[in-house]
N, C-alpha and C positions, 0 to 999 in steps of 0.2 A: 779491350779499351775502347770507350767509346769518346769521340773529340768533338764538337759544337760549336759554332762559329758564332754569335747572333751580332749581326754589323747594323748599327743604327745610321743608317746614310744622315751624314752635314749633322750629324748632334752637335758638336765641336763649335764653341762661338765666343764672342768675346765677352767682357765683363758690361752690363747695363746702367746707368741709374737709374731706368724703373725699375730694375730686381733688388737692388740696396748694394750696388756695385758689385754684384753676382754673374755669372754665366745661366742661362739656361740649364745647364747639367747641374750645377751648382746650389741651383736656387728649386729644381724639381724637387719634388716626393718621391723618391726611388729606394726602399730598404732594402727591397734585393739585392740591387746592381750594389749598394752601399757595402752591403754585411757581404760577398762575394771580393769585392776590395780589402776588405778589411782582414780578410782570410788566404788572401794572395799575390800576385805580382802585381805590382803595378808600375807604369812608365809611361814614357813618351814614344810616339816610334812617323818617322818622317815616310810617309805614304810615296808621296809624290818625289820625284827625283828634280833636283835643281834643271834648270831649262826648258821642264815639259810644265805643261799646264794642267790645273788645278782641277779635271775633270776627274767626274766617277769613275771611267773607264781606266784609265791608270790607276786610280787607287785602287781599284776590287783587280785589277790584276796583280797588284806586289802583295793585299794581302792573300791571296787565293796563293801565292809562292811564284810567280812570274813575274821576274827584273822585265817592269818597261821597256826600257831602254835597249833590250833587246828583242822582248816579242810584241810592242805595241807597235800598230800597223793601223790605227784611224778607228772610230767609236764605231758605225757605222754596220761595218761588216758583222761585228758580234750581234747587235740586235736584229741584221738579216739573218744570220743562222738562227738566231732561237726564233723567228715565225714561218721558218721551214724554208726559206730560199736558198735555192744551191747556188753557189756562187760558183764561176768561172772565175782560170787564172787573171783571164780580160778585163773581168767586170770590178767597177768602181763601184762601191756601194757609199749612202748616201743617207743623212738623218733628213724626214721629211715634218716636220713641224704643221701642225694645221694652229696657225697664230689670228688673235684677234689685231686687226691693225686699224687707224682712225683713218674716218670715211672721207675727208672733202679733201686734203691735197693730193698734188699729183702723187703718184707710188712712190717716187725716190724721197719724196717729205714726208711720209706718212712717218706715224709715232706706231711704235710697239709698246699698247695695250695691254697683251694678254699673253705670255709665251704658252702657253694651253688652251686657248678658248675656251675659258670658263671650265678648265676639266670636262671635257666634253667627252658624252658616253662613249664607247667603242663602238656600241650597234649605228649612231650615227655618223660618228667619223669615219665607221667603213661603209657606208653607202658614198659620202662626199670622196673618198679616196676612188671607189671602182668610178663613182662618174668621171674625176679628172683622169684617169684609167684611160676609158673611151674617150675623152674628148682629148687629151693632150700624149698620152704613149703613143709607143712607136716601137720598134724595131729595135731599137737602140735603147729607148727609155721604158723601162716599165716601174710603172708604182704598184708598191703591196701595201695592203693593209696592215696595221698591227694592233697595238691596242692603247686608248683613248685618244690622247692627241700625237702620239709618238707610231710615226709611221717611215719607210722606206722609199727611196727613189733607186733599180741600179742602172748604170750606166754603161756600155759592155765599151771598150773600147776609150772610157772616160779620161779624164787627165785626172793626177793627183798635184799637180800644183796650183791649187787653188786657197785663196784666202777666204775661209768661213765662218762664220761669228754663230755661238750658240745662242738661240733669242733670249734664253732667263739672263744673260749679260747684259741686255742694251733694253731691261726694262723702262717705260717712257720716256725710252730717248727717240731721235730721228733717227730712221734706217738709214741714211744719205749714206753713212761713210762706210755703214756696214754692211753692204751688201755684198755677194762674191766677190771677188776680186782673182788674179791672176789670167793662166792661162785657159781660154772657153769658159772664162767666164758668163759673157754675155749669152751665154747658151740657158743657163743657171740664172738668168738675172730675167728673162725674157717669162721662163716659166712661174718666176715667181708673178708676175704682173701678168697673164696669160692665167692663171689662178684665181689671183682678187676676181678678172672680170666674169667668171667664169661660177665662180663660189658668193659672191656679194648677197645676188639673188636669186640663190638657189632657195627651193623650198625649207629645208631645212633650219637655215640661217635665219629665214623669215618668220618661220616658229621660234626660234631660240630667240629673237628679239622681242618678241610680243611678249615670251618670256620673264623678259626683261634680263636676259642672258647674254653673255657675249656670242656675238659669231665666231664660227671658223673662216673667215672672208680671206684667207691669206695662208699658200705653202710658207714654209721659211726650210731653206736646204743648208744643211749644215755637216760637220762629222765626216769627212768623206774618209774612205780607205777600202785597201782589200784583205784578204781577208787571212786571219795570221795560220800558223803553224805552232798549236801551245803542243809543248810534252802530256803525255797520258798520266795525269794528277794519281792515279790508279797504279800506274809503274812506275812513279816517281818514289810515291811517299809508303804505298804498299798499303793503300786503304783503301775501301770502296765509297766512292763520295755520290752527295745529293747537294744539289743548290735548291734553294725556295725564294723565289721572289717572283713579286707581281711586275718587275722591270724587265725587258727586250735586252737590256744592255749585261744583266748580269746574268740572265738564262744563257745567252750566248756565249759569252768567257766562259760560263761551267760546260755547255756545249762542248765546246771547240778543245776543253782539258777531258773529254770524257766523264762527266758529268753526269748522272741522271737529272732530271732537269724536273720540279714536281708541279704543275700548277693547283691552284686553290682557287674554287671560286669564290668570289666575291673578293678578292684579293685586288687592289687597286693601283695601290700605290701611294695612298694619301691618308690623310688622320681617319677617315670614314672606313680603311682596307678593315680585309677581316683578321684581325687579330687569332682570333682562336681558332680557327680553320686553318692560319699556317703553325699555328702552335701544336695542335695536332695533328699536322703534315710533319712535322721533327719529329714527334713520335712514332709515327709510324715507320717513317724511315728506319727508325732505328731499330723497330720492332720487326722490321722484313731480313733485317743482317746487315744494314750500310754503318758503316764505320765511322764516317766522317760526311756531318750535316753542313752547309753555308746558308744560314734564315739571316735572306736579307731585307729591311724593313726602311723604306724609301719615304713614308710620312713627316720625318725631322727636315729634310734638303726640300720639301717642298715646300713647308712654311717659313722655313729659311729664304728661300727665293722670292713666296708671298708676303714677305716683311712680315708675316703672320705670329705674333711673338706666342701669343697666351696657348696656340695650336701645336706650336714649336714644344713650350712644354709639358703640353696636357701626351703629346706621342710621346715624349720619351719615358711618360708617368705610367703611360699603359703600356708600352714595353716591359719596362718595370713588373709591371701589377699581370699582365696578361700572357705576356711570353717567359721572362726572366724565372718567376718565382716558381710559375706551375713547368717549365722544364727542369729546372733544378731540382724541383721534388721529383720528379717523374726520376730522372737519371738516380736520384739517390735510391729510391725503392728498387731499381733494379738490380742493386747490390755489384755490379759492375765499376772498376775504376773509369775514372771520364774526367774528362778536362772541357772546361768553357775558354772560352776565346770573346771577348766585349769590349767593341772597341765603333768609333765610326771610321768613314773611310777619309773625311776632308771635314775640315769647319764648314760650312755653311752661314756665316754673320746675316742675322736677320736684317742689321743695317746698309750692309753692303747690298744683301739679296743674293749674292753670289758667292763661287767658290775662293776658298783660298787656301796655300799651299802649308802654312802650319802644322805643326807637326800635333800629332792629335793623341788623346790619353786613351790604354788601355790598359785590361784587366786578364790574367790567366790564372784560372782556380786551377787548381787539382783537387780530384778524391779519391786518395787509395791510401794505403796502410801508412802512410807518411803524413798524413795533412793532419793531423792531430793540432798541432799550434795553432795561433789567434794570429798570430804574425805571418809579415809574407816574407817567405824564401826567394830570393832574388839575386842577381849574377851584377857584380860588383864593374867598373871598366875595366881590373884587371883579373875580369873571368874568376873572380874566388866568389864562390859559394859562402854564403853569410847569410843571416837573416836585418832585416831594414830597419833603422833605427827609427824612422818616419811610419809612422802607424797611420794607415788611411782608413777615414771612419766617413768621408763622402768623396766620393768618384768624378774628381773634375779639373779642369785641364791646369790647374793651380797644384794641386794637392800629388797630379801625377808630376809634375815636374820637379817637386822636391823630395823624390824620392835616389832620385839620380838615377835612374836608367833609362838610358836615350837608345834606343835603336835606328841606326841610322839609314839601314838597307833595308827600308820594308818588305822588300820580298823572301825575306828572312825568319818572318814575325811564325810562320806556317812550321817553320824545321826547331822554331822556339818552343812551339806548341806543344810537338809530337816528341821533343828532343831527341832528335835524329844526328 
C-alpha cells in the first residue's frame, strides 16, 4: 500500500468578486484534483488548534500526525535541522529574514517593503548571510545560511521569551511596534539595525538596484524556539516515509520525525519551482520502497502573501496539470492499492496577504478492490460508514463543507489516512 500526501501550502482562500464570488480553488481549472473529489472523501479538517497561531509550522505538523499543542517548540529549530545545524539543548534557534525595508527614516520608522527581497537567489543571499557571519557573529551568535531569503541565527544560551512578528504579517506597514520585544530583546533589535548598515551598501544590493530589484538591506529575526522531540513517524505509523519540499521549515518537521528528506534542484518554492523534478522525486521514492511520500508545494502561500491573485491560481492549476494527474496515473499503473491525501495546510487570503486559522478542505482517494463507486465513502459524526449524499464535482472550501465531515484534531487526519 502505497499513501501520498500532495499539501498545497495557503491554497485555501476566501470568495472574490473578481473571480464571480468564487475562491481561487473554486474558480481554478483543476480536473484532476476535481475527478479525485468526485471519487472520494471529502471535508473540512481544523489544522491549526484554537490559541496557537496560523503558521505553517503548526499546520504541516498536525497534518504529518503531530498534536502541536504538544510537540510544537518554535518554527525556527525545524528549519535549522533541515540545513544541517546541530542544535544544542542551550541553543535558541532563530528565523533570519533577509527583508527589503525603505531607505530614508530612522530603523524604527522604516516600512516593510518586501518580506523576501525580491526572492532573492540563494547564491546571493548566502554570500550576504556569511558577510554578516564575519562582521556581526560571535560566540554566542552564529548565522547560517539557508536557502533564498529564509536563513538561521542560533543563539546558545538565548531567551525564549521574546515577542516576534513574522515580516509577510506587517507587509507595508511601519516596523515601530513590531520589532522584538520581551526579554533581550534589545540584543535582537540592535542586530537588526547593525545589518541595514552593514547590507544597505553592500555590493550585492547595489547590483540588485541597478537591477531595478529589491535589496536584501535588512535581517528580520523572527520564529524563535528549540528544538522538538517528534516520535519516529517510521514507528509510529509502520511506514517508511519521504518529505519533498523546497521549504527549511517542512524538511525539518520530516527531519526531526525520521524522514528521508529529498531535495530537487531547481525546486524553489514559488510559482517558477520545478514542478516536474519534484513530481518525479515522488516517484522515485516510491520506486526505491518508501511507503509513505509528503510533496509539499509552497507556490500558493507565496502569492497569497504577494496579494498575487492570477499566480495564486495559475499554481494551483499546475499542481493540477503537473503533479496531481501525472502521479495519479503513475500509482494506478503500478497496480498497487494507494491512497492520496490533498489538502492545503492554512488559507492564505490573497487580501489579507496572511495566514488564517480556517479550517481548510480536503480530499482522500483510495484505490483498491473497493473503490469501484463514483461516490465518496465517508464517516458520518456518529462513526457509521455511509456513502455522501453531497456529490463533489469541484474541490473547494464551500463544497467541502457541505458534505458534513469536520475533523476537528488535525493531527488525526494521518491515522484517517492509513486507517489505523
Amino acid at each position: 500500500m502505497k499513501y501520498l500526501v500532495i499539501l498545497g501550502d495557503g491554497m485555501a482562500d476566501h470568495k472574490l468578486e473578481e473571480l464571480e464570488n468564487k475562491t481561487p480553488l473554486e474558480f481554478a481549472n483543476k480536473p484532476n484534483i476535481d475527478m479525485l473529489a468526485g471519487m472520494g472523501e471529502v471535508g473540512l479538517i481544523k489544522t491549526v488548534p484554537d490559541g496557537m497561531k496560523p503558521g505553517s509550522d503548526i499546520a504541516n505538523l498536525a497534518i504529518m500526525g503531530y498534536n502541536p499543542q504538544q510537540y510544537y517548540s518554535g518554527r525556527s529549530p525545524l528549519e535549522a535541522v533541515s540545513i544541517g545545524i546541530n542544535l544544542k539543548e542551550t541553543d535558541i534557534a532563530v528565523r533570519c529574514n533577509l527583508v527589503t525595508l525603505s531607505k530614508d527614516e530612522p530603523y524604527e520608522n522604516k516600512i516593510m517593503i518586501d518580506y523576501s527581497a525580491g526572492e532573492i537567489s540563494t547564491e546571493e543571499a548566502t554570500e550576504l548571510i556569511n558577510y554578516l557571519e564575519r562582521e556581526l557573529g560571535s560566540s554566542a551568535m552564529k548565522f547560517y545560511a539557508g536557502v533564498s531569503y529564509r536563513h538561521c541565527l542560533v543563539w546558545d544560551m538565548g531567551k525564549m521569551e521574546l515577542g516576534c512578528t513574522p515580516p509577510h504579517d506587517i507587509l507595508d506597514c511601519k516596523i515601530t511596534n513590531y520589532l522584538p520585544s520581551g526579554n533581550n530583546s534589545e540584543i535582537l533589535i540592535e542586530l537588526h539595525k547593525k545589518s541595514y548598515e552593514l547590507l544597505s551598501n553592500h555590493p550585492i544590493n547595489i547590483e540588485r538596484e541597478k537591477k531595478g530589484l529589491n535589496p536584501a538591506n535588512s535581517i528580520w529575526l523572527w520564529g524563535e524556539g528549540k528544538k522538538p522531540a517528534l516520535k519516529n513517524f517510521k514507528q509510529v505509523y509502520g511506514l517508511r516515509p519521504s518529505v519533498i519540499s523546497a521549504v527549511d521549515l517542512i524538511k525539518g518537521i520530516g527531519i526531526c520525525a525520521g524522514f528521508s528528506s529529498i531535495d530537487v534542484e531547481g525546486a524553489t518554492g514559488t510559482v517558477h519551482t520545478n514542478f516536474d523534478g519534484k513530481t518525479q522525486a515522488v516517484i522515485d521514492e516510491f520506486e526505491r520502497g518508501q511507503e509513505f511520500v509528503y510533496a509539499h508545494f509552497e507556490a500558493p502561500d507565496e502569492c497569497g502573501h504577494q496579494n498575487d491573485l492570477e499566480n495564486k491560481i495559475k499554481s494551483i492549476e499546475i499542481i493540477d496539470q503537473k503533479v496531481v494527474g501525472p502521479l495519479y496515473n503513475y500509482l494506478k499503473r503500478t497496480g498497487d492499492s494507494f491512497a492520496i491525501l490533498i489538502l492545503p495546510d492554512h488559507p492564505t487570503p490573497v487580501k489579507f496577504r496572511t495566514h488564517t486559522s480556517d479550517p481548510v478542505p480536503y480530499i482522500i482517494y483510495r484505490h483498491n478492490e473497493l473503490s469501484k463507486t463514483d461516490k465518496a465513502t465517508v464517516v458520518n459524526p456518529n462513526n457509521e460508514s455511509t456513502l455522501t449524499t453531497y456529490k463533489v464535482t469541484n474541490y473547494n472550501e464551500e463544497t467541502a463543507s457541505k458534505t458534513g465531515i469536520f475533523i476537528s484534531d488535525g493531527y488525526k487526519i494521518i491515522e484517517r489516512l492509513i486507517e489505523k
